[in-house]
N, CA, C and O atoms as a DFTB+ gen file, in Angstrom:
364 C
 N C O
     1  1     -75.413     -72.035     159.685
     2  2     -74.144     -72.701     159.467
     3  2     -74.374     -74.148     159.085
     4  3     -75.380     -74.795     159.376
     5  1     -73.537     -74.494     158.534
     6  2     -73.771     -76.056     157.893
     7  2     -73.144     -76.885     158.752
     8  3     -72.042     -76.508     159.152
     9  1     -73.518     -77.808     159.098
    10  2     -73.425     -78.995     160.017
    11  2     -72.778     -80.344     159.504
    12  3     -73.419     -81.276     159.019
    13  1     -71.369     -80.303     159.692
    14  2     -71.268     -81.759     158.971
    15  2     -71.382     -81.926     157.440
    16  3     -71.476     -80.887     156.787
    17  1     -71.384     -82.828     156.944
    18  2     -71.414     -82.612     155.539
    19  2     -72.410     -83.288     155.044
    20  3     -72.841     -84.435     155.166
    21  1     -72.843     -81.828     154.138
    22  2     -74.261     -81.329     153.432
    23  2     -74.160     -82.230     151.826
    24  3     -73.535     -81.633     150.950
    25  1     -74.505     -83.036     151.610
    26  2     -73.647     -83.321     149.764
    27  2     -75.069     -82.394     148.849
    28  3     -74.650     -82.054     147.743
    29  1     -76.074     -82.093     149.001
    30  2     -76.785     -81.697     148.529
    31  2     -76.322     -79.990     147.873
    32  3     -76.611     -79.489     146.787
    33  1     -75.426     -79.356     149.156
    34  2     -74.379     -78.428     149.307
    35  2     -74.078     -78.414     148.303
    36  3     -74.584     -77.919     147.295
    37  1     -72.511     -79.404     148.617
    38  2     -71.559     -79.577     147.698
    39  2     -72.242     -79.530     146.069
    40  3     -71.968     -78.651     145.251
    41  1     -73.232     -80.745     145.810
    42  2     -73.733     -80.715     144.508
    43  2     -74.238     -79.351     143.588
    44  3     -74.261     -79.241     142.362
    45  1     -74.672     -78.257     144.742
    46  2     -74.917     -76.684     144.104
    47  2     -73.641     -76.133     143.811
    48  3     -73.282     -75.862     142.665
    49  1     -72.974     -75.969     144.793
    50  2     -71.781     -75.752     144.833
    51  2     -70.387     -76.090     142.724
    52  3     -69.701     -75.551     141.855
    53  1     -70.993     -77.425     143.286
    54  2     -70.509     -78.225     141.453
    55  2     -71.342     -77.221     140.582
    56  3     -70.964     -76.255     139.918
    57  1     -72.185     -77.575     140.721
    58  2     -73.186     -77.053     139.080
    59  2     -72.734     -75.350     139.147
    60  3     -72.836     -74.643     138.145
    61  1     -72.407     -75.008     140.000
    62  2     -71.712     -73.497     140.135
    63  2     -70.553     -72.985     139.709
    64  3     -70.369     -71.830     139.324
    65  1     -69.641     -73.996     139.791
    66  2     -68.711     -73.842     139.148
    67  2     -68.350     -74.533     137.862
    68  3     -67.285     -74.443     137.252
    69  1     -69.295     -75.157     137.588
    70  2     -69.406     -76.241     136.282
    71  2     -70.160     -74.727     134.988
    72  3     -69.742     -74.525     133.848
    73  1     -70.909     -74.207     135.457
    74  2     -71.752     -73.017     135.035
    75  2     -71.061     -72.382     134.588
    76  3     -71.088     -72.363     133.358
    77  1     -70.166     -71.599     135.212
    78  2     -69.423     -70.432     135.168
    79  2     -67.825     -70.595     134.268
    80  3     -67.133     -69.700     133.783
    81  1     -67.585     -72.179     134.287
    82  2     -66.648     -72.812     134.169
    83  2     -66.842     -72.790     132.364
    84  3     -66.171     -72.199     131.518
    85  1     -68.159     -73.777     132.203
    86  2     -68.305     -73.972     130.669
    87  2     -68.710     -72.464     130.037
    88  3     -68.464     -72.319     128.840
    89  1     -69.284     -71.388     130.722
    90  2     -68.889     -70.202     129.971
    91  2     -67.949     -69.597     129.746
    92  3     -68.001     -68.802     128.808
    93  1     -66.757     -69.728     130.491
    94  2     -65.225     -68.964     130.721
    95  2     -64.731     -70.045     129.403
    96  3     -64.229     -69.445     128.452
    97  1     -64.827     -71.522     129.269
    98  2     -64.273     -71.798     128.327
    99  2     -64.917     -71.511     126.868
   100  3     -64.134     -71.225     125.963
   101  1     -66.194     -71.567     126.618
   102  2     -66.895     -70.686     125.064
   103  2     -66.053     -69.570     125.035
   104  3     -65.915     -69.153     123.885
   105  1     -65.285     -68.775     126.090
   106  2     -64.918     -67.516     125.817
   107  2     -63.108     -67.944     125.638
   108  3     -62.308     -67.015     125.535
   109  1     -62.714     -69.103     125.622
   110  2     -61.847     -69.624     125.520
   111  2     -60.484     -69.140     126.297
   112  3     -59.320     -68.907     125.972
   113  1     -61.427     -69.111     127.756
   114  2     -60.521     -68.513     129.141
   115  2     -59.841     -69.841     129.600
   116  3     -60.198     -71.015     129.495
   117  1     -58.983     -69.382     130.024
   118  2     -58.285     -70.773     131.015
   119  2     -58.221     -70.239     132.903
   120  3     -58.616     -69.335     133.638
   121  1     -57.761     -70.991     132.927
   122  2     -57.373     -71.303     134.795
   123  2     -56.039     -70.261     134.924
   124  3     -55.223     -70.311     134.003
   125  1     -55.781     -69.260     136.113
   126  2     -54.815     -69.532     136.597
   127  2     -54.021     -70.525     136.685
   128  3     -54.515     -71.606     137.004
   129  1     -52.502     -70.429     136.414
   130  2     -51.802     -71.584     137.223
   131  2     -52.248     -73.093     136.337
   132  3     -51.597     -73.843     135.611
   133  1     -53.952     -73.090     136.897
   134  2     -54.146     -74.886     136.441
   135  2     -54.128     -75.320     135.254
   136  3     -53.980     -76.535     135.124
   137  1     -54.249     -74.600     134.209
   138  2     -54.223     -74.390     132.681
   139  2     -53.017     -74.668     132.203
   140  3     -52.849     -75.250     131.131
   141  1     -52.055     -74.261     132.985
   142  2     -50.682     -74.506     132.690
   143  2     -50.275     -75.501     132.712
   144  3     -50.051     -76.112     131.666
   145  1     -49.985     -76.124     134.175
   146  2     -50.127     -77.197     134.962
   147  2     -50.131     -78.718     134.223
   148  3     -49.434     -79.709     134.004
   149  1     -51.866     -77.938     133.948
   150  2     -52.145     -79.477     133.335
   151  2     -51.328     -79.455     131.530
   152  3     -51.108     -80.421     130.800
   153  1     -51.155     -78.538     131.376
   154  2     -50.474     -78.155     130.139
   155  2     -49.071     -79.277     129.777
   156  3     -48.804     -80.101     128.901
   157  1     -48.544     -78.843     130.771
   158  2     -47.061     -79.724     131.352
   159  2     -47.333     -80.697     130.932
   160  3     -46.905     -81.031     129.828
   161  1     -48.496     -81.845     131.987
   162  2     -48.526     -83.032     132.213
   163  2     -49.032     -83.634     131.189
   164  3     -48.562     -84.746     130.946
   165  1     -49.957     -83.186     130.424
   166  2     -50.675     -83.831     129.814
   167  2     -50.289     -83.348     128.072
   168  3     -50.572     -82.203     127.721
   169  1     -49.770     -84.123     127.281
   170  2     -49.616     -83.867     125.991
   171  2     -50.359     -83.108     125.315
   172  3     -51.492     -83.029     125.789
   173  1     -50.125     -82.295     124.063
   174  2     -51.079     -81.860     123.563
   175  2     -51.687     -82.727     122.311
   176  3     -52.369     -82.230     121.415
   177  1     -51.343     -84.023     122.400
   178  2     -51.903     -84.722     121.040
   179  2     -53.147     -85.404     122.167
   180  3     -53.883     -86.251     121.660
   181  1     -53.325     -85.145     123.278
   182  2     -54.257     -85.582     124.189
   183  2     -55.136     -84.703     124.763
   184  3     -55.384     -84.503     125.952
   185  1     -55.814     -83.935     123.231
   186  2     -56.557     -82.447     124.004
   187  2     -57.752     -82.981     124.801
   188  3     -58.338     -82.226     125.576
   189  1     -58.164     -84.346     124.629
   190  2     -59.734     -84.157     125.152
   191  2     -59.210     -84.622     126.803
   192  3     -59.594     -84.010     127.799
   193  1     -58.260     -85.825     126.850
   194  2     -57.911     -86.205     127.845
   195  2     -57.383     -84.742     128.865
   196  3     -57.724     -84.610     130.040
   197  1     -56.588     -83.843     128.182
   198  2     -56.506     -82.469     129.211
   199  2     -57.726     -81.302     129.373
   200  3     -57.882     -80.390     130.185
   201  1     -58.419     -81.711     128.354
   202  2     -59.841     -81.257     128.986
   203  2     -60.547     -81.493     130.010
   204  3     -60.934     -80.711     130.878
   205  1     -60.780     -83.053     129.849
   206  2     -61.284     -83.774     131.591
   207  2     -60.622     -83.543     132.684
   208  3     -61.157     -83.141     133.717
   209  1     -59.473     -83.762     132.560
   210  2     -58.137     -83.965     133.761
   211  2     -58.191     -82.212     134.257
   212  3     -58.407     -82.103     135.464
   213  1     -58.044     -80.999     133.587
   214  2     -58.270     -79.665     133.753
   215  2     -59.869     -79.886     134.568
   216  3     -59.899     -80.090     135.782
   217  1     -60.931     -79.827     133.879
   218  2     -62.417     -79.521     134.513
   219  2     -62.230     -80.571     135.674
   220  3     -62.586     -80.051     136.731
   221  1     -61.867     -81.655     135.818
   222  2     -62.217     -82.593     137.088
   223  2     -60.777     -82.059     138.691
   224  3     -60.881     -82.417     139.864
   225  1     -60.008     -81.462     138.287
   226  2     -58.875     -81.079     138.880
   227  2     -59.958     -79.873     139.394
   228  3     -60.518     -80.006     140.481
   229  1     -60.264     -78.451     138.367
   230  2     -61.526     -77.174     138.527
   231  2     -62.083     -77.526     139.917
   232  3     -61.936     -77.057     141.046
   233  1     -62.859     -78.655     139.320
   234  2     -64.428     -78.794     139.940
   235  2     -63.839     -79.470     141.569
   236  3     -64.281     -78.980     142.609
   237  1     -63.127     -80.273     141.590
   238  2     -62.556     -80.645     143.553
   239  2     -61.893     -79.610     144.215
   240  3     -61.864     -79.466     145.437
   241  1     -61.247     -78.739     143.203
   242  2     -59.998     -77.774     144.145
   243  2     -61.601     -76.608     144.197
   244  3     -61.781     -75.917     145.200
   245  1     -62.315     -76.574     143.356
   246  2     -63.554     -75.479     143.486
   247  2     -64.677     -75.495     144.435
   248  3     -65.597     -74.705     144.646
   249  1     -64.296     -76.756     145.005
   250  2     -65.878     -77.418     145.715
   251  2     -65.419     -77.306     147.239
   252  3     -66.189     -77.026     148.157
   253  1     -64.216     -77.533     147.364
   254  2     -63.112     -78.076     148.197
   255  2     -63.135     -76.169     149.054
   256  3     -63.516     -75.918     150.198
   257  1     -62.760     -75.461     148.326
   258  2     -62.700     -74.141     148.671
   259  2     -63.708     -73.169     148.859
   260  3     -63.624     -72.278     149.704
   261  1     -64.848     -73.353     147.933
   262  2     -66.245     -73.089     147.861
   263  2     -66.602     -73.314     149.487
   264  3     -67.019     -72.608     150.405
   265  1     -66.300     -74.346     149.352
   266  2     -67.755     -75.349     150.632
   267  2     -67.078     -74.980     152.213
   268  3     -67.717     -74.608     153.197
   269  1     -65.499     -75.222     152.110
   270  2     -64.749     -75.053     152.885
   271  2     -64.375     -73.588     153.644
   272  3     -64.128     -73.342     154.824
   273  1     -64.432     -72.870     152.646
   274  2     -64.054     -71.442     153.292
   275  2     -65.334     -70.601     153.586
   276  3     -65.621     -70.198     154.713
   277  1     -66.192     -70.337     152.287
   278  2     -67.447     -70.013     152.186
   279  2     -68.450     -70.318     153.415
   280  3     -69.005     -69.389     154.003
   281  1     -68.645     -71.603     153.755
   282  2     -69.239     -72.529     154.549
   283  2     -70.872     -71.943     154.020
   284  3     -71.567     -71.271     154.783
   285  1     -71.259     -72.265     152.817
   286  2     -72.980     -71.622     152.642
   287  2     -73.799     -72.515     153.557
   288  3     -73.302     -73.588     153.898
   289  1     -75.014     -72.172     153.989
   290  2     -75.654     -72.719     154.567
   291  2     -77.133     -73.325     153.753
   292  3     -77.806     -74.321     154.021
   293  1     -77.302     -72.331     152.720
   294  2     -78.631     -72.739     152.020
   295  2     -77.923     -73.207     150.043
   296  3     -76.783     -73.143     149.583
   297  1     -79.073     -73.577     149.488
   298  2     -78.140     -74.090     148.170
   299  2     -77.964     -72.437     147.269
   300  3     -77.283     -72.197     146.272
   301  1     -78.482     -71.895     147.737
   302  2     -78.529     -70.480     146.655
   303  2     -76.931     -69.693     147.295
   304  3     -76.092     -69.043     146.670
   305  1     -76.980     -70.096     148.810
   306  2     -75.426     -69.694     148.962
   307  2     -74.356     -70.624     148.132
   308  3     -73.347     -70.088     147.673
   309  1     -74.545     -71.736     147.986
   310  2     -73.575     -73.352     147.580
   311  2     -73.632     -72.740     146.324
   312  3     -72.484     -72.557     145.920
   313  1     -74.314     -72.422     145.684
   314  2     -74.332     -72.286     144.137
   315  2     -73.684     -70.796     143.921
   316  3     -72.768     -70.656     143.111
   317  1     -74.113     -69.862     144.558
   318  2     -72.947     -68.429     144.594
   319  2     -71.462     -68.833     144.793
   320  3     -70.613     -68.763     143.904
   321  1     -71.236     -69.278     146.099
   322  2     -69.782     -69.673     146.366
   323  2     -69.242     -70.822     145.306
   324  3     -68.055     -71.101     145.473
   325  1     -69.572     -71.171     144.784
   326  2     -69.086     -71.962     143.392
   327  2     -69.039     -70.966     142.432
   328  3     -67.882     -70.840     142.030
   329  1     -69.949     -70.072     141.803
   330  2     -69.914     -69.064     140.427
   331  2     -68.558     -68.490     141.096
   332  3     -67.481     -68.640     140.518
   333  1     -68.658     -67.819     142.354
   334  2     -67.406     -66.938     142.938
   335  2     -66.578     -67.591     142.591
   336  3     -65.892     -66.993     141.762
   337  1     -66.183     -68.742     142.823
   338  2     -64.579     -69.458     143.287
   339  2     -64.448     -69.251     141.583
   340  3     -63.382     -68.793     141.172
   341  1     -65.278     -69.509     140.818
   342  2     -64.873     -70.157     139.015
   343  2     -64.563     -67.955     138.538
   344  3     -63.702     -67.692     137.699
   345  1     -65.053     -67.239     138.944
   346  2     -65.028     -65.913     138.709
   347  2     -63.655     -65.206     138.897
   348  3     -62.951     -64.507     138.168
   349  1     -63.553     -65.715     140.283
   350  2     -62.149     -65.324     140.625
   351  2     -60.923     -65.893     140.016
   352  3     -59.872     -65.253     139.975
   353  1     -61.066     -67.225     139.489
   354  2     -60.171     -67.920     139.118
   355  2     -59.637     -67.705     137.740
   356  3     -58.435     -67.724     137.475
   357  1     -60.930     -67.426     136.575
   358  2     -60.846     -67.639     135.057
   359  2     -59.997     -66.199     134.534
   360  3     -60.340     -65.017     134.554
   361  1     -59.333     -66.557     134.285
   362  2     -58.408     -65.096     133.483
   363  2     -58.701     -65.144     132.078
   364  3     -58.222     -64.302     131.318
């Protein structure tokens, strides 16, 4: 079990869902829900700006839930529970 907070964790955890994330978009998948979302807020004459604002929104609500529910203990778990969270999510 992980003790307190691991950032070494968390950082597998990122590149896990950063992974899984930049392949779902080559396949030109979006988010549940967050795709939309940021759709709303963010103009579309501002695609790169809703690019960042989408992946940086991904990657905290992914790390956040990953690290949190998951609780991995080693980085090969941190880095699964990140591919998972981005797997389950990408429609």
């Amino acid at each position: 079990m992980m003790d307190g907070f691991a950032i070494p964790l968390w950082i597998y955890a990122a590149v896990g869902v950063l992974v899984l994330w930049c392949k779902s978009k080559a396949k030109s998948r979006g988010v549940y829900a967050l795709t939309d979302i940021v759709n709303l807020f963010v103009p579309a004459k501002y695609a790169k700006t809703r690019a960042i604002v989408e992946v940086i929104c991904y990657l905290c609500i992914g790390c956040l839930l990953a690290m949190g529910i998951l609780n991995p203990a080693t980085p090969g778990q941190a880095f699964a529970a990140g591919l998972g969270f981005t797997g389950l999510t990408t429609r």
